[in-house]
N, C-alpha and C positions, 0 to 999 in steps of 0.2 A: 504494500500500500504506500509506504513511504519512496518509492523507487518511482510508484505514477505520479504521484504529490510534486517529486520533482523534476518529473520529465513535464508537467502541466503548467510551473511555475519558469522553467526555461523558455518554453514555449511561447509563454504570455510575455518574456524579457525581448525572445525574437520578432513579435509583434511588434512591439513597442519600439525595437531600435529598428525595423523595418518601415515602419512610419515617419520618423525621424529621417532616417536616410535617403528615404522616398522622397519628402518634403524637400530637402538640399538637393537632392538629383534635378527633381522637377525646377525651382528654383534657378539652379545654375545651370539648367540646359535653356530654361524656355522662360526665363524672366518673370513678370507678372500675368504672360499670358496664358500659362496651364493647360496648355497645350501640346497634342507632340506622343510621341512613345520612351518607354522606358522597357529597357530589353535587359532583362533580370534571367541570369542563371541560376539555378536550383536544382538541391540532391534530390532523389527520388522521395524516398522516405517523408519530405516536410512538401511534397508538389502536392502529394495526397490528406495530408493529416492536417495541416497549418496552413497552406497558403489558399485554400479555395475562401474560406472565411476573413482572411488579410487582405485579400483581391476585390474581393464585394466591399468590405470597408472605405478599399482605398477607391474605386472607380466610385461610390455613394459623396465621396471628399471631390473626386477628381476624374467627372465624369467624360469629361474632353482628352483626359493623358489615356492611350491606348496602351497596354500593357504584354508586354513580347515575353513569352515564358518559355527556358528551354530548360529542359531537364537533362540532368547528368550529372557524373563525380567530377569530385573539385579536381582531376589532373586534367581534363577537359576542360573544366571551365576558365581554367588561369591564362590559357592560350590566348582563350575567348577574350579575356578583359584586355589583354596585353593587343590586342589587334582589333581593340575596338568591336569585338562584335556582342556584347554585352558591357552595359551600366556599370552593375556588379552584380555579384553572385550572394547565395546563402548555402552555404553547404558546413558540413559536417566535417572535421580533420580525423 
């Protein structure tokens, strides 16, 4: 029980600084017009479990920023940010 408590309490911290980073992404790509795409990398594990619920939040905030989601491990996704074809990522080490 205490192993779900803190897998629910990490979960809710990813939320939270996924929002955050979201908001600076948005921000520093598209000014005050909140417009635009944000192409976010993701482990498999949180595409299913945590971002369907994070996504509805964020497009309810920021119904004009389209949201680009590719799923995979973080050795994929590093490439990814490094060549510009993803924002950033959330995955798991």
């Amino acid at each position: 029980m205490l192993q779900i408590l803190n897998h629910l309490k990490r979960h809710n911290g990813l939320k939270k600084r996924f929002f955050q980073n979201s908001r600076a992404v948005v921000k520093a790509l598209f000014g005050s017009l909140i417009t635009g795409q944000i192409r976010l990398g993701i482990g498999g594990s949180m595409a299913c479990t945590l971002m369907p619920k994070v996504i509805d939040c964020f497009q309810q905030r920021y119904p004009r920023v389209n949201v680009r989601i590719v799923e995979g491990q973080l050795s994929s996704m590093l490439p990814a940010l490094r060549q510009d074809i993803s924002d950033f990522t959330i995955n798991t080490v």
